[in-house]
N, C-alpha and C positions, 0 to 999 in steps of 0.2 A: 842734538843736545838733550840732555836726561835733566832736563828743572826741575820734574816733578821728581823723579827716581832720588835727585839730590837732597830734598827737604827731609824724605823718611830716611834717607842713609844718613845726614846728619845727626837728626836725633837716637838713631840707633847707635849710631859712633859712642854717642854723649853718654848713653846707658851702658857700653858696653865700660867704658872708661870708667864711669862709676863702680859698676860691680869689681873693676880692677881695683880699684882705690882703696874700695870696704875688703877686699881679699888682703892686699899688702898692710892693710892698716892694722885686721889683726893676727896677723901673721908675726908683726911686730910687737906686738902689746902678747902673744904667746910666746918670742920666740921661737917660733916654728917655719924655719927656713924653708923644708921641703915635705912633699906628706902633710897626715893630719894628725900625726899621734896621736890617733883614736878621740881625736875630738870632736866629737860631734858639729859644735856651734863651725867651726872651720870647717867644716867638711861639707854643710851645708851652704857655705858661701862661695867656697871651691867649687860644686856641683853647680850652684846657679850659676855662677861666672861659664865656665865651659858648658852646659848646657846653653846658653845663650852662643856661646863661640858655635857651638854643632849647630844649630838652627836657622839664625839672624840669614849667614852670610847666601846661602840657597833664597829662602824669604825675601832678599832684596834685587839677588840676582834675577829672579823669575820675574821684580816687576822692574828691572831695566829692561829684560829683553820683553816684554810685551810696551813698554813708550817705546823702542829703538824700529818696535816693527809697523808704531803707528797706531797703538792702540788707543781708543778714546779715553780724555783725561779722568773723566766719573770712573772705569776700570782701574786705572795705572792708579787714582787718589785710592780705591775701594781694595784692591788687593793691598797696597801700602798700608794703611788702614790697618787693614788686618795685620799686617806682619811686625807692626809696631805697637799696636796694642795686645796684639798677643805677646809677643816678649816682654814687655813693661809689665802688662799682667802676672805674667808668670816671675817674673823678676822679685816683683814685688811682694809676690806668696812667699817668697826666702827670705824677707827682709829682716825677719823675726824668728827667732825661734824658739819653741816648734810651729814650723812653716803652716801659711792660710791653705788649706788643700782647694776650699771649690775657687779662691781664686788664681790656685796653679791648673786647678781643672780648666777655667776659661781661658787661662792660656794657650794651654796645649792646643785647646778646640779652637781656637783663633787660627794659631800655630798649622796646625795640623790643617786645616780648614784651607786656610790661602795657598797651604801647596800643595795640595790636591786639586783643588778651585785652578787654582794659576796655568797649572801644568795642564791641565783637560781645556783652559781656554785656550791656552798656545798650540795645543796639539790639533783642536777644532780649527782655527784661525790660520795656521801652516797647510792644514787637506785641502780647508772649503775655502 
């Protein structure tokens, strides 16, 4: 059972639905069915939305499979951790624009962090 794996994928679900929401919402308020017709404010909310799509779904896979193989909850809570406040983070640099950069920086570094972290503990934890 993934109990813990399921708390950070729900909230990531919740965020990512959000940035879906803010994407359709002014999509309609431009009329701008498909593309961004060089608009910037849309283009910036399209980017955070699928940047979140590229990222999330790796970031949460890596901390099912380290709870599926037994790893201790403080790890499966500390990798999740990361991979949810780094997207929330990062998420939230777009909220606005023109976007917060150092807190897309601390995204990324979250971001980037937990799957480099994640993958070198699984990879230690599978040899030894």
């Amino acid at each position: 059972m993934l109990s813990i794996t399921a708390i950070y994928a729900a909230f990531i679900s919740l965020i990512y639905l959000t940035l879906t929401i803010r994407v359709i919402a002014m999509r309609r308020a431009l009329k701008i069915s498909l593309g961004d017709k060089d608009n910037p404010a849309i283009r910036q909310r399209i980017r955070s939305h699928a940047n979140f799509a590229e990222y999330a779904p790796m970031g949460i896979i890596l901390v099912a499979i380290i709870e599926l193989n037994g790893g201790a909850a403080w790890i499966v809570h500390l990798f999740g951790l990361m991979v949810l406040l780094g997207r929330a983070s990062h998420a939230a640099a777009f909220w606005k624009h023109p976007m917060n950069f150092p807190l897309r920086q601390l995204g990324m570094l979250l971001t980037m962090g937990q799957l480099g972290l994640a993958a070198i503990w699984l990879l230690l934890t599978a040899v030894f």
